[in-house]
C-alpha positions as CSV (number, residue, x, y, z in Angstrom):
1,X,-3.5,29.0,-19.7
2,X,-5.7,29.1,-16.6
3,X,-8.1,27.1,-18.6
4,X,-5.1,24.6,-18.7
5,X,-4.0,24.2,-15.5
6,X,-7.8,24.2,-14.0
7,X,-8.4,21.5,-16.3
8,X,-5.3,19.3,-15.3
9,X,-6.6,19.6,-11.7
10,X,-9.5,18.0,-12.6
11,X,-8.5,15.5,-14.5
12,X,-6.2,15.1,-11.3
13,X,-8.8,14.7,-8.6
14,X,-11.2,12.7,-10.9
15,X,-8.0,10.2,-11.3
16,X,-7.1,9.9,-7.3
17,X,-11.2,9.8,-6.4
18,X,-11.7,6.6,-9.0
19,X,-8.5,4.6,-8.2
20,X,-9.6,5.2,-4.6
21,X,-12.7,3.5,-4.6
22,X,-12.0,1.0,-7.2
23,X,-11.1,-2.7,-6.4
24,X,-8.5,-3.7,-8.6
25,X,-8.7,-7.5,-7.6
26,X,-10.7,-9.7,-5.6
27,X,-9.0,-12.3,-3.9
28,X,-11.9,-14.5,-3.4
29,X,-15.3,-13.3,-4.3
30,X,-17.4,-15.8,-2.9
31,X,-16.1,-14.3,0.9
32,X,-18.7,-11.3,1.8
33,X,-17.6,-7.5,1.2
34,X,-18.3,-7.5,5.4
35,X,-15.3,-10.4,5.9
36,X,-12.7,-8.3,3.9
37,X,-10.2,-5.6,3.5
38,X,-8.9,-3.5,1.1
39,X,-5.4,-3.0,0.1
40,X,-4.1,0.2,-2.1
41,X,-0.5,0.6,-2.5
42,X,1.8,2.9,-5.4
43,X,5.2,2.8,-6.2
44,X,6.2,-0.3,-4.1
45,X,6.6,-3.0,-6.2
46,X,4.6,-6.3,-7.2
47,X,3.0,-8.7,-4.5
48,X,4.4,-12.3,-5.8
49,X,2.5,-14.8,-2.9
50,X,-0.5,-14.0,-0.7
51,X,0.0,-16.3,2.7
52,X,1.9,-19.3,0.7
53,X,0.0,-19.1,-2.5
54,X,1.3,-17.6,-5.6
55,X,-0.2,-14.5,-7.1
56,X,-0.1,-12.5,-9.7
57,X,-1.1,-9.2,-8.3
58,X,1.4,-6.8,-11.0
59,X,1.6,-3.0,-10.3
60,X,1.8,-1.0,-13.6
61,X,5.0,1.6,-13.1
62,X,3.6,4.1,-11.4
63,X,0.5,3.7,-11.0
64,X,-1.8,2.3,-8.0
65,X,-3.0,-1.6,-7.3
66,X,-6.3,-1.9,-4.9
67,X,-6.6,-5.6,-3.9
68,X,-9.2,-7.0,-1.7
69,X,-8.6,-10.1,0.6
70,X,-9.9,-11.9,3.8
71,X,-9.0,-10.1,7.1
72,X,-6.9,-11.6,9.1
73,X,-3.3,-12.1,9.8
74,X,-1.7,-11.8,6.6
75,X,1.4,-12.1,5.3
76,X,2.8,-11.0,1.7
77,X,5.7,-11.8,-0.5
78,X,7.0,-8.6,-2.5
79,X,9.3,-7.6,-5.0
80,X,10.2,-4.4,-3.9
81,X,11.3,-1.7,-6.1
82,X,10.1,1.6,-4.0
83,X,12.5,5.1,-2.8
84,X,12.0,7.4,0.3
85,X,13.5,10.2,-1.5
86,X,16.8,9.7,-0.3
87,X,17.8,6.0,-1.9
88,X,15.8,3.8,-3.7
89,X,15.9,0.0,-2.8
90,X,15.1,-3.1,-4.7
91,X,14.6,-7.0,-3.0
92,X,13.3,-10.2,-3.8
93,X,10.6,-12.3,-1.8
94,X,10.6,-9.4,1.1
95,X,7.6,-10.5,3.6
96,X,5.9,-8.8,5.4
97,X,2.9,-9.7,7.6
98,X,-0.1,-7.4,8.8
99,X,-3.4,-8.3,10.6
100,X,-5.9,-6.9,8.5
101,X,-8.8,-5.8,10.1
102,X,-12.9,-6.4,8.1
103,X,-14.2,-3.4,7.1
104,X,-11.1,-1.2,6.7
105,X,-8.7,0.3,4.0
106,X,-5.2,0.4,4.0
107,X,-3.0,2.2,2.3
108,X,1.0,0.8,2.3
109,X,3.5,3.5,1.4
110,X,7.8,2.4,1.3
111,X,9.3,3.5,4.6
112,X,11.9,3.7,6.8
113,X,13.5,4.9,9.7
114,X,16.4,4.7,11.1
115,X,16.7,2.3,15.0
116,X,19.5,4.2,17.0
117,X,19.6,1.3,19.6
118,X,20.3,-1.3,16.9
119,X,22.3,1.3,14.4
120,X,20.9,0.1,11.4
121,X,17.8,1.4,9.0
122,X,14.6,-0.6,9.1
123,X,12.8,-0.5,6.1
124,X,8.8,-1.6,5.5
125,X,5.3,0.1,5.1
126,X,3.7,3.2,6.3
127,X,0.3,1.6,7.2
128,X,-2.4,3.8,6.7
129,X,-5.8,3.2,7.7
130,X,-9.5,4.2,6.5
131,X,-13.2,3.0,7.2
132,X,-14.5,1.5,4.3
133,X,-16.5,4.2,3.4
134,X,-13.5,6.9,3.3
135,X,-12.3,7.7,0.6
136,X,-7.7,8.6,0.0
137,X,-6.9,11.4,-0.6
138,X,-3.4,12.9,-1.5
139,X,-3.0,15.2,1.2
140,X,0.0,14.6,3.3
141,X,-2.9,16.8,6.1
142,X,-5.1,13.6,5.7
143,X,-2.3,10.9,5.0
144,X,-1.1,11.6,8.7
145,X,-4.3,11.7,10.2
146,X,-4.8,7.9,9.0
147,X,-1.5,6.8,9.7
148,X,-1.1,4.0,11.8
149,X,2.2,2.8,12.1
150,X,5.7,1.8,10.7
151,X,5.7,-2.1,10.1
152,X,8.9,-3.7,8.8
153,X,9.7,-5.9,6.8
154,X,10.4,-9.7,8.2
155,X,13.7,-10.4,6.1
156,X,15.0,-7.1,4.2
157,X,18.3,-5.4,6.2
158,X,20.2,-2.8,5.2
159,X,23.9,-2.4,5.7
């Protein structure tokens, strides 16, 4: 039975070490590696437009998307089907916009907190971010060490 379990935690760690330093899809691969940034998100739903043009960037349930695109001011149309533990929340054509810095990984985990001056829950991504050389790990230790901030989303409320 140890056998077992020491065996699942390999397979384990091999599985977050390879989807963490594999590029799903390349935007544009005639922009150099230097000029870009890469995306990883889980569990949040599918990206449907990439600054006004149609994509079809599809998460398998479950599982994670990497994506690599220019840096820069950004700004992303989702279908969001993502939970906080508490609720879980669906929406069509949510944007939200980010300024993408060269050189850097993000990681974009559902979030959301709740605004006591305006009474309401804001919901968005937990922007996490890494040098390009670092790799994710699952760690909520090392999650919060890279986290950035709380971004909402542009056009999502909830009542």
């Amino acid at each position: 039975m140890k056998k077992l379990w020491v065996l699942a935690g390999s397979v384990l760690l091999f599985f977050s070490c390879v989807t963490s330093n594999t590029v799903g899809t390349v935007f544009d691969d005639s922009i150099p590696v230097e000029q870009t940034a890469q995306i990883w998100f889980w569990n949040a739903g599918t990206i449907t437009a990439y600054n006004d043009i149609t994509v079809n960037w599809k998460e398998q349930f479950g599982s994670a998307k990497t994506i690599q695109i220019p840096a820069g001011d950004t700004l992303l149309i989702w279908d969001i089907k993502a939970g906080n533990g508490y609720a879980y929340y669906r929406g069509k054509d949510i944007a939200f916009r980010y300024n993408f810095l060269p050189q850097k990984k993000y990681l974009l985990m559902f979030g959301s907190k709740y605004d006591e001056a305006e009474e309401k829950v804001i919901l968005g991504f937990r922007v996490y971010t890494y040098e390009s050389g670092e790799e994710f790990r699952s760690s909520w230790k090392d999650r919060n060490a890279h986290f950035t901030e709380l971004v909402p989303f542009l056009n999502y409320q909830v009542n």
